[in-house]
Structure formats: C-alpha cells, structure tokens
C-alpha positions as a Markdown table, in Angstrom:
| # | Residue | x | y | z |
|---|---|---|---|---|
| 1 | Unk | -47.1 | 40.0 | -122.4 |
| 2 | Unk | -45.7 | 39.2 | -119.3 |
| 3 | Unk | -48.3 | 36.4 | -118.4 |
| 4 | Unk | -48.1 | 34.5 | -121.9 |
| 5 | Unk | -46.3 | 31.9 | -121.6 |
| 6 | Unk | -47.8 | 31.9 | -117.7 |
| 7 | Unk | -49.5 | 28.0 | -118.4 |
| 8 | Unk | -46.4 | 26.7 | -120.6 |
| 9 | Unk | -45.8 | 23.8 | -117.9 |
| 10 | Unk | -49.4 | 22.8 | -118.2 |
| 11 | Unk | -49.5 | 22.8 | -122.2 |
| 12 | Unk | -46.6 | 19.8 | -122.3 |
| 13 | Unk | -49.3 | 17.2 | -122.5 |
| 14 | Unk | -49.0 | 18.5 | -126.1 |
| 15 | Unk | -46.6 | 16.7 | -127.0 |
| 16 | Unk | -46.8 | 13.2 | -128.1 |
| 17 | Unk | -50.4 | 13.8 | -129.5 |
| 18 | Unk | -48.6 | 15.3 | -132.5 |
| 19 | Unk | -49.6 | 18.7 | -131.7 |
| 20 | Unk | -47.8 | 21.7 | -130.7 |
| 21 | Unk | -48.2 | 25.5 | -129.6 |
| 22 | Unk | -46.6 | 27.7 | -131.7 |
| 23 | Unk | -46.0 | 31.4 | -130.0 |
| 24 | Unk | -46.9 | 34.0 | -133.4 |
| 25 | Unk | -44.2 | 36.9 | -133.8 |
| 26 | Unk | -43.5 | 39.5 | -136.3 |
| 27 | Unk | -40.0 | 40.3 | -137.3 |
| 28 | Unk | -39.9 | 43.6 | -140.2 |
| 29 | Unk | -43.2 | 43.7 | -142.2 |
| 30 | Unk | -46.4 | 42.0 | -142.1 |
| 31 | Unk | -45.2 | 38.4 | -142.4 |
| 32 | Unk | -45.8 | 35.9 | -139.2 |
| 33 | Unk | -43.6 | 34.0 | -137.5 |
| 34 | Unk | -43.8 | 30.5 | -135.4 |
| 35 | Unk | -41.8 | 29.1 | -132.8 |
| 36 | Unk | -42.5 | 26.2 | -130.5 |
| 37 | Unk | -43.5 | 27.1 | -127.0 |
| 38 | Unk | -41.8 | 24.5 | -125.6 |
| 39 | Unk | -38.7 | 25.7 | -126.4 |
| 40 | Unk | -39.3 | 29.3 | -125.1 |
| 41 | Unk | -38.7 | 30.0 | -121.6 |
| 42 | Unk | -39.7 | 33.4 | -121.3 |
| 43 | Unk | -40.9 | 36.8 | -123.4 |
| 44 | Unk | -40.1 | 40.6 | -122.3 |
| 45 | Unk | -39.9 | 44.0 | -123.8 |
| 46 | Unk | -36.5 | 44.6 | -125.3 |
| 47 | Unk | -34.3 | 45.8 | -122.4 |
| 48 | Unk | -31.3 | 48.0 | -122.9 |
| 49 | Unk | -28.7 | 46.2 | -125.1 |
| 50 | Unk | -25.0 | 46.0 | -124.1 |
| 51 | Unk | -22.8 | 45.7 | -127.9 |
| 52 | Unk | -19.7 | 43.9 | -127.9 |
| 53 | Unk | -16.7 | 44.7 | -129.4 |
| 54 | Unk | -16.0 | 42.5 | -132.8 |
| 55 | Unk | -19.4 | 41.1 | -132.2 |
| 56 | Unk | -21.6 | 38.9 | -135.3 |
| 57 | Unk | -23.3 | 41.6 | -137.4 |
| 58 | Unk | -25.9 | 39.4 | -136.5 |
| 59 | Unk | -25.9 | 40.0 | -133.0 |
| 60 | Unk | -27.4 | 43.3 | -131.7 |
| 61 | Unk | -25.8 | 42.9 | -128.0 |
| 62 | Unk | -26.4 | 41.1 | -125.0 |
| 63 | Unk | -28.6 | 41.4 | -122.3 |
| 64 | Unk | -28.5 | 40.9 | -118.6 |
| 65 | Unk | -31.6 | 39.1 | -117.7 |
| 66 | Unk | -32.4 | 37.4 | -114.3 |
| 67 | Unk | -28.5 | 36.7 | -113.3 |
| 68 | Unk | -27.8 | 35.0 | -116.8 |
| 69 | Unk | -25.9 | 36.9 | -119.7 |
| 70 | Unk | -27.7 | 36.3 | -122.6 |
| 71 | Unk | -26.7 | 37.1 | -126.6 |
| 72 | Unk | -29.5 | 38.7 | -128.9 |
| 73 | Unk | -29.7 | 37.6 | -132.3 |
| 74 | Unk | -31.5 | 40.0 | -134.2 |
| 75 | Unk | -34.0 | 37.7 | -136.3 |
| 76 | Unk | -34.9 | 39.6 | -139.0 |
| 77 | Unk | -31.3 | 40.8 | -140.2 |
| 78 | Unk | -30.0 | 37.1 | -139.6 |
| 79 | Unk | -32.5 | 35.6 | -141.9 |
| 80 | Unk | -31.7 | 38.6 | -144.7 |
| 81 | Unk | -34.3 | 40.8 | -144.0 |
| 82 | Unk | -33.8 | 44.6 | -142.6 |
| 83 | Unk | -32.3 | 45.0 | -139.4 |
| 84 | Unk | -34.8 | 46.1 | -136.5 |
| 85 | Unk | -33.1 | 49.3 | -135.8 |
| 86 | Unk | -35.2 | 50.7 | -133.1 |
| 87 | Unk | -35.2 | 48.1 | -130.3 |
| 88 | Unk | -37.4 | 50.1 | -127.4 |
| 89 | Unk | -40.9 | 48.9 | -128.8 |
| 90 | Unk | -39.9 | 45.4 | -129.7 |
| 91 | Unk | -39.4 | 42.2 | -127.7 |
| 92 | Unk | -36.8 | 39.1 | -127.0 |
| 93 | Unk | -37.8 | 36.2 | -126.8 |
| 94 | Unk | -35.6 | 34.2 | -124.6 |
| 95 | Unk | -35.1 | 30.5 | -126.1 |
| 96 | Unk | -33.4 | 27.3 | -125.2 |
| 97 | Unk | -31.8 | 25.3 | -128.3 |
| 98 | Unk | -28.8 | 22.7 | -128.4 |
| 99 | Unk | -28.4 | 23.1 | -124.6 |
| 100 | Unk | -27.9 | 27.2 | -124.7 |
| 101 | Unk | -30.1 | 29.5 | -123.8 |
| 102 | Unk | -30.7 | 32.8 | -126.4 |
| 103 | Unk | -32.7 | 35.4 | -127.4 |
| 104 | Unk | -34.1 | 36.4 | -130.4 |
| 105 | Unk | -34.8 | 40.2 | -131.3 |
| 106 | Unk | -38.8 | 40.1 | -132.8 |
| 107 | Unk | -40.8 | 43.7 | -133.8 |
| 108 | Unk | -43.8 | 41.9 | -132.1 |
| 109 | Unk | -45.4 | 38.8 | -130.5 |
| 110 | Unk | -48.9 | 38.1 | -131.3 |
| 111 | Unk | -50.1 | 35.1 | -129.4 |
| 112 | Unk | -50.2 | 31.5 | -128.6 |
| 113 | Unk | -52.2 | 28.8 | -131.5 |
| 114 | Unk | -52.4 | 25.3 | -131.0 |
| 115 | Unk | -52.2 | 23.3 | -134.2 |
| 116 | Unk | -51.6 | 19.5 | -135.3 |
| 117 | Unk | -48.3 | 18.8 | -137.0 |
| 118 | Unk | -50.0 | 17.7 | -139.8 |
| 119 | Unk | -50.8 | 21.0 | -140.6 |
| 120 | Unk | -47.3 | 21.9 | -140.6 |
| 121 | Unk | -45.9 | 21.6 | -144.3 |
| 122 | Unk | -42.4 | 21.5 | -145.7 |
| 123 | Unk | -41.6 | 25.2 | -147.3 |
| 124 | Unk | -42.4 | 24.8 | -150.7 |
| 125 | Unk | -39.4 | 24.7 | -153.0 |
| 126 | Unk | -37.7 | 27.6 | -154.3 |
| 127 | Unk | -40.1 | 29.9 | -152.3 |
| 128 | Unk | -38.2 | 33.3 | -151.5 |
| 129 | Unk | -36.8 | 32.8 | -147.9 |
| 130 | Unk | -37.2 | 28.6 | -148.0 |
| 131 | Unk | -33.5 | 28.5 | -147.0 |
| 132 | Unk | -34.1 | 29.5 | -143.8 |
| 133 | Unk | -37.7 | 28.3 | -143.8 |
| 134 | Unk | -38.0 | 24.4 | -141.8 |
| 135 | Unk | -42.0 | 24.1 | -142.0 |
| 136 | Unk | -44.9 | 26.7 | -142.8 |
| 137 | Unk | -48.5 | 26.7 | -141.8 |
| 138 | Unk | -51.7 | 28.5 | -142.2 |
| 139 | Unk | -53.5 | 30.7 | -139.7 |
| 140 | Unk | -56.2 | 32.7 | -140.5 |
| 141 | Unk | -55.7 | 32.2 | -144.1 |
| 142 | Unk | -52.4 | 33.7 | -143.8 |
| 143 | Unk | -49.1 | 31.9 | -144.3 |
| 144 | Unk | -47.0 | 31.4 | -141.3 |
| 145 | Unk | -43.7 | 30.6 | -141.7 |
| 146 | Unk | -41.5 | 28.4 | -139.1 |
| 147 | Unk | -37.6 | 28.9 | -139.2 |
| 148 | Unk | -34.9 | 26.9 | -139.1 |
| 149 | Unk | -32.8 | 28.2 | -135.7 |
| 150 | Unk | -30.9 | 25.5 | -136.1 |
| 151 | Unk | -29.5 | 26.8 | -139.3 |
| 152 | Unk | -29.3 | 30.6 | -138.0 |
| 153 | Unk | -27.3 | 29.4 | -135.1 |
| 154 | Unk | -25.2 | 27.5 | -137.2 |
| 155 | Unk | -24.0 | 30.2 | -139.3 |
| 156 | Unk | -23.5 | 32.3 | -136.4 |
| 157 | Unk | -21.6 | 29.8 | -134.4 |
| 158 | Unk | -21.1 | 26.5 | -136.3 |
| 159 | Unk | -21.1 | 23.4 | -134.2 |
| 160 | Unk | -18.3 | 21.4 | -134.3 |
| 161 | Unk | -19.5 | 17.5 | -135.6 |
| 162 | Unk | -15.9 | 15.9 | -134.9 |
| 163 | Unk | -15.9 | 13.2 | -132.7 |
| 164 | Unk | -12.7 | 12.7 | -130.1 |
| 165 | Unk | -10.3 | 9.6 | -131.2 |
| 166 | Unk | -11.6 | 7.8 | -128.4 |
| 167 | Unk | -14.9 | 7.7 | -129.9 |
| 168 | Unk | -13.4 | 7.3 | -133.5 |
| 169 | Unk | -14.2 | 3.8 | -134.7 |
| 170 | Unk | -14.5 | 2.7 | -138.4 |
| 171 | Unk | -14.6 | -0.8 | -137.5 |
| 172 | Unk | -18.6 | -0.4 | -136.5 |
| 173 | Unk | -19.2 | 0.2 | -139.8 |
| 174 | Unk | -17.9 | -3.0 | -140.5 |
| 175 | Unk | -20.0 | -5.2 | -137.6 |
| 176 | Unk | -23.0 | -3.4 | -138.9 |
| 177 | Unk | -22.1 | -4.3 | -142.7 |
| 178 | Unk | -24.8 | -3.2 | -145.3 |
| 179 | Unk | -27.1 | -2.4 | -142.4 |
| 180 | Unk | -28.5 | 1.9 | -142.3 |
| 181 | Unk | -28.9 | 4.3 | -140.1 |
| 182 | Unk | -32.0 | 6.2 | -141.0 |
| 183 | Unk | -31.6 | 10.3 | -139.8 |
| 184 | Unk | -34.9 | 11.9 | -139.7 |
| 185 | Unk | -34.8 | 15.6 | -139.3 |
| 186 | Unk | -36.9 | 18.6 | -141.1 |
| 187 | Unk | -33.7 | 21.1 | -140.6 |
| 188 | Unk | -30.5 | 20.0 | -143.7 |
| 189 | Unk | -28.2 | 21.3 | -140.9 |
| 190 | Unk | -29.2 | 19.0 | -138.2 |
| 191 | Unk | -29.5 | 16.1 | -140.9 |
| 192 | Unk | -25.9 | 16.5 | -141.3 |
| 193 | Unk | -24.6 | 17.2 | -138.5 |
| 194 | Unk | -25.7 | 14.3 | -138.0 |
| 195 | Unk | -24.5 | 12.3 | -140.5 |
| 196 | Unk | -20.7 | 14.0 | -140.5 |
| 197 | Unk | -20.7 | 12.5 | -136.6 |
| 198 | Unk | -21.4 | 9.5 | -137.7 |
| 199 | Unk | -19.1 | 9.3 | -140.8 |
| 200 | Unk | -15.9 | 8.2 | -138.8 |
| 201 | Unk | -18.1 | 5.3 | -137.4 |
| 202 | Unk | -18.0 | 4.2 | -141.4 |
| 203 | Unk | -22.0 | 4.0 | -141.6 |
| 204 | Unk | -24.0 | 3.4 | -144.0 |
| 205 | Unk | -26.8 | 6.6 | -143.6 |
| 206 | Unk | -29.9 | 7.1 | -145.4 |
| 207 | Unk | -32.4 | 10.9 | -145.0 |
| 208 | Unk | -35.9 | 11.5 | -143.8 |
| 209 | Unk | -36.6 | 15.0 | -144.3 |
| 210 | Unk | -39.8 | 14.4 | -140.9 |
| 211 | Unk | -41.4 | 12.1 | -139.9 |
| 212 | Unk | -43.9 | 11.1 | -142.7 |
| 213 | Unk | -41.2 | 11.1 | -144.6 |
| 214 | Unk | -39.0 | 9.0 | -142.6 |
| 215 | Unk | -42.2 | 6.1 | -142.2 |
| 216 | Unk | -43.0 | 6.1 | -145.7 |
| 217 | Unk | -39.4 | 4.6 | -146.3 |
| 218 | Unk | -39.4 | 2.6 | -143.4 |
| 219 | Unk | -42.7 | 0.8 | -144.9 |
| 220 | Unk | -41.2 | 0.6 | -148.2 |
| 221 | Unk | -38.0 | -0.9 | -146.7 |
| 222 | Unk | -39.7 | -3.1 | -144.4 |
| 223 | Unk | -41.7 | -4.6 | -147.6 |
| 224 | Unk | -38.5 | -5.3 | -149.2 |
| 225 | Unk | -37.6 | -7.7 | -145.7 |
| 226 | Unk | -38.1 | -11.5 | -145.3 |
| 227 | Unk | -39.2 | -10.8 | -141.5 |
| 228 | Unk | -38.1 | -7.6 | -139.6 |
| 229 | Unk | -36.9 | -4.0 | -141.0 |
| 230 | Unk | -33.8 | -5.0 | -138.7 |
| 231 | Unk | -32.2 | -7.1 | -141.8 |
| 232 | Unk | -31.5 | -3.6 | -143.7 |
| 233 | Unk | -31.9 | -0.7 | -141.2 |
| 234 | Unk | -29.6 | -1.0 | -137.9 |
| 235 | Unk | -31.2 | 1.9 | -136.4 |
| 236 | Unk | -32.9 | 5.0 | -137.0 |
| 237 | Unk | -32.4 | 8.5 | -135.2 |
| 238 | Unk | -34.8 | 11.1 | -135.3 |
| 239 | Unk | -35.7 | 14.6 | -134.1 |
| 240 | Unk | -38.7 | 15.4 | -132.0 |
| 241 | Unk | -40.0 | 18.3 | -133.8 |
| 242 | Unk | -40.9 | 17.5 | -137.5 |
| 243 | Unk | -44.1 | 19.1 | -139.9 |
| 244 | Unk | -46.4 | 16.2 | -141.3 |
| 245 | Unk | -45.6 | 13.8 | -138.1 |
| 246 | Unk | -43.4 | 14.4 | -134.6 |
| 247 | Unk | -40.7 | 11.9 | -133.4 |
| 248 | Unk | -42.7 | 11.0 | -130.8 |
| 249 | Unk | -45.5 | 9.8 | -133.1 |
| 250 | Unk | -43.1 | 8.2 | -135.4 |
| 251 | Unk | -41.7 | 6.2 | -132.7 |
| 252 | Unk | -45.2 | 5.1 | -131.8 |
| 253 | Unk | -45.9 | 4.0 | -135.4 |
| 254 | Unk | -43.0 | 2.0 | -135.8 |
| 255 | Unk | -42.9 | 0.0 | -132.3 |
| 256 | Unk | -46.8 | -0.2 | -133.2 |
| 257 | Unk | -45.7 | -2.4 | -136.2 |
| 258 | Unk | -44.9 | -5.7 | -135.8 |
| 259 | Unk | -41.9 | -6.2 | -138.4 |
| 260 | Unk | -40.5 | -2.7 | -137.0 |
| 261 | Unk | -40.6 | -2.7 | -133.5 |
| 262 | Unk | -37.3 | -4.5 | -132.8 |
| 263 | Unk | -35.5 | -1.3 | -134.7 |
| 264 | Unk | -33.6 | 0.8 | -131.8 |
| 265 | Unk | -35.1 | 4.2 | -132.1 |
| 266 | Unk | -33.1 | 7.4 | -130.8 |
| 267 | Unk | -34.5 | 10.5 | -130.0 |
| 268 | Unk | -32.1 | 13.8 | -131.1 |
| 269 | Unk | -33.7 | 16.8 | -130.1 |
| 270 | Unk | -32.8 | 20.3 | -129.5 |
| 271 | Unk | -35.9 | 20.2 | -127.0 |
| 272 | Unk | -35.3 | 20.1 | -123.1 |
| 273 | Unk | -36.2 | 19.1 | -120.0 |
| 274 | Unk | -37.0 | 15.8 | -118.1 |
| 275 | Unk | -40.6 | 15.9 | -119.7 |
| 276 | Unk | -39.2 | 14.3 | -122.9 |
| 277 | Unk | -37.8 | 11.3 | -120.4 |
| 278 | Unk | -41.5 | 10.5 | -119.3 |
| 279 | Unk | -42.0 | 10.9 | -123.6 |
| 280 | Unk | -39.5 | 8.6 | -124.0 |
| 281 | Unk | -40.8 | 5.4 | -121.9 |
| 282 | Unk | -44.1 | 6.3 | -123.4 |
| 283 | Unk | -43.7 | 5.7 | -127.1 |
| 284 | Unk | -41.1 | 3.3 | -126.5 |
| 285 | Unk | -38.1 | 4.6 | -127.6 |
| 286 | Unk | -34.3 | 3.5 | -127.0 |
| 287 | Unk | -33.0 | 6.5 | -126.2 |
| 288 | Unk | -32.6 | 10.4 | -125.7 |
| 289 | Unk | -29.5 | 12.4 | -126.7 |
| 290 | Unk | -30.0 | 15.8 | -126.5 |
| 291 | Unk | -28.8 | 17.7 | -129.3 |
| 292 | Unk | -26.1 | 18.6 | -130.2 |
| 293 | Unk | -23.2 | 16.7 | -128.8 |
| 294 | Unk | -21.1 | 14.7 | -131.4 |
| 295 | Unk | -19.5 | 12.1 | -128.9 |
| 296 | Unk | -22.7 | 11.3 | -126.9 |
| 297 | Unk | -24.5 | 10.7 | -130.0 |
| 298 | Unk | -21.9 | 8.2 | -131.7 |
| 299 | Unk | -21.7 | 6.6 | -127.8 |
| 300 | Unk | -25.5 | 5.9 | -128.3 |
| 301 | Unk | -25.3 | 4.9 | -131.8 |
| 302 | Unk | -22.6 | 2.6 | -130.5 |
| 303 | Unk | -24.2 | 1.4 | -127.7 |
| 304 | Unk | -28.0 | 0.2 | -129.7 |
| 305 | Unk | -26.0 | -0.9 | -132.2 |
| 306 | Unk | -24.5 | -3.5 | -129.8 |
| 307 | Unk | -20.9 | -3.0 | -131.0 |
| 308 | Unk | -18.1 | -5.1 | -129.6 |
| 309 | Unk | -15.3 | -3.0 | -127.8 |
C-alpha cells in the first residue's frame, strides 16, 4: 500500500482531458468507494489514534503523522453507516480539501481506476444514501459511489460564507443589473456556499448541478441573445471536479464558442496545487480561487465583473 499513490505526480496530465483516477476504498460492508487521487496525498495503515476530549462523534482521534497533527474522520459513521470499531487492520487516507489537510478512517483501499467523467453520473434520486452521494459510477459491473466531502466536512465544521464589511457591497448588484452569475457545482453545499457569499453583493445567481449541466443552459441562454451570452450572464463560476463534464472541459467548450467566449469564467475548486495554474492558462479561464474563502471569492467576482470602486 505504501507505493500506491507512488506515480500521483505523473497521473496530473489527467486532468483537463476530462478524466480522472479515482483511488477504490471500502468503508463497512461490501459497497465501494471513490475519491479523486488528486486530492490524496498519501495512504497508510491506521496508526495509533490519540481521542480528544469533547471531540465530533464523528471524529475517532487524531493522528501524528510526518510532523503534522492530523484529525480522522471516521467515514463510515459520518455518512450514517456503522462505526469502524476496530481500527488496527484499516487505513487513513490522508486528503487535502478547502485548504486543510484530513484523513479519513476507510476498512480498506482497493486500487487505483482511471475513468472518463462522463462515466461519472449524478446519484439517482431518492437512492438510499444520495444525500451524501455527489456522483456514482460503474466498475466491474458494480456500483461505485463518490461522496460528497464537502458535505461531511460541513456538518462537522461548517464554513463560515460571511463576507467582511469591507467586501460587503450591494451596489454591484446594481452595475451588473439583470445580468447572472451562473454557479456550477455537483456538491448543494458548495453551490451555496457559494451563492450565500455572493448574496450581500445583491446578485442575481442561477444553478448548474456539473458541467453538462451548466453548458446545456449556457446554450440555451446564449440562443435567447442578439450577439454574446454576455447580454444575460455576467459571469459564471464553476468547480473543477464535476460527473458528466469537468470545469476544465467546460471552460474549453465555452471559450471554444464564439458567442461565449467573452463570459469571465472562474475556477472554485477544493483541488490544489500550482498544476491547476498551468490548467488555468490552458483552457482559458479568468481565474482560480481556491475554495473556500468567502472574501477572495467576492474580490474575484468583483474584480471580472469590472465593478467601479
């Protein structure tokens, strides 16, 4: 286990062909789990577990793990399954999301698969644990299913989506006018998150649940224009990781279409790292905010939107 994640650097090129490595874990039971690679930086046997005092039932303890103090969620119990009582045999993987590093308590990791993300589907609706479901796939005629972190970090330690009065403006709602602001995200929580930042700006929002889903109403839109998509939407912000289409092939679509290009496009991801820079320039994006930091985001939003000060 120790050499599995051994050629992550060199998988990276991944990304941005809509594709993505998902590392395959077991939590209780014989359902599989998926998590991107590129947001794991490293998988180890369980080591011994330190509990806190009036720590989350949610948290089985924290580790100490190459200088770095590290919180263990355990996965199972967080997304209403059993808790994974006997931690000796199991594993942590050790994550980075929304600029903090964690690690999540698994029974077992299987291996690495590379798939398209248009294999990845939206959890069906009303399907058991779709709640805290984001996508699910097939592999080896088995369901996979792909969890929302975002959501399970959330409840354990909601993010706060108030923006300082400095940043507090409700008079860009009125320079923008009618104009939207597209959000394209595959987890609710990050969708609004996203749009309670950007309430105080007094915008005008509109939801893409990915990135199929998010193009599909930009087209539609964009039919509904004399020339550019720019006479109705402002501006769109979108996360990276999405099932049916990535950001990063979203973006390329749009700036690929003549009556869309001039739309500002940015990037809110929980992915790291100075890859997604070299992503950026490629696809021709506007920006990169990393998520999730209310202020830098409205800045952004600000800052394409060309407000007056």
């Amino acid at each position: 286990m120790a050499g599995i994640l051994d050629s992550v650097n060199q998988r990276t090129q991944l990304v941005g062909q809509n594709r993505l490595e998902l590392l395959l874990f077991k939590l209780v039971g014989r359902q599989r789990f998926g998590i991107n690679v590129f947001k794991v930086r490293e998988v180890l046997q369980c080591p011994r577990l330190t509990p806190l005092p009036k720590q989350d039932k949610f948290i089985k303890g924290i580790a100490h793990i190459r200088g770095q103090t590290i919180s263990v969620i355990d996965l199972s119990k967080a997304t209403g399954g059993p808790e994974i009582v006997q931690t000796e045999d199991c594993f942590i993987i050790i994550a980075e999301y929304n600029r903090s590093v964690q690690g999540f308590l698994v029974a077992g990791v299987e291996r690495i698969t590379t798939l398209s993300w248009a294999d990845i589907m939206p959890p069906p609706e009303g399907a058991g644990k779709s709640s805290y479901l984001t996508a699910v796939t097939e592999i080896d005629n088995e369901m996979v299913s792909i969890l929302d972190v975002e959501k399970i970090l959330n409840e354990i330690s909601p993010v706060s989506t108030d923006l300082s009065e400095e940043v507090v403006d409700a008079t860009v709602g009125e320079q923008v006018g009618d104009k939207l602001v597209m959000i394209a995200d595959d987890s609710t929580v990050a969708r609004n998150q996203v749009k309670r930042a950007l309430e105080p700006l007094g915008l005008n929002v509109v939801l893409a649940k990915n990135g199929q889903d998010a193009l599909d109403q930009l087209k539609a839109i964009t039919e509904t224009c004399e020339n550019s998509i720019t006479e109705k939407v402002a501006l769109m912000i979108s996360d990276i990781e999405m099932p049916e289409m990535d950001g990063y092939t979203l973006t390329a679509e749009v700036k690929a279409n003549e009556r869309m290009r001039a739309m500002p496009i940015i990037l809110h991801t929980s992915l790291s790292g100075v890859f997604n820079n070299a992503m950026v320039e490629k696809v021709g994006a506007e920006d990169f905010i990393p998520k999730f930091h209310p202020d830098e985001l409205a800045t952004a939003v600000k800052k394409w939107l060309k407000i007056e000060e």
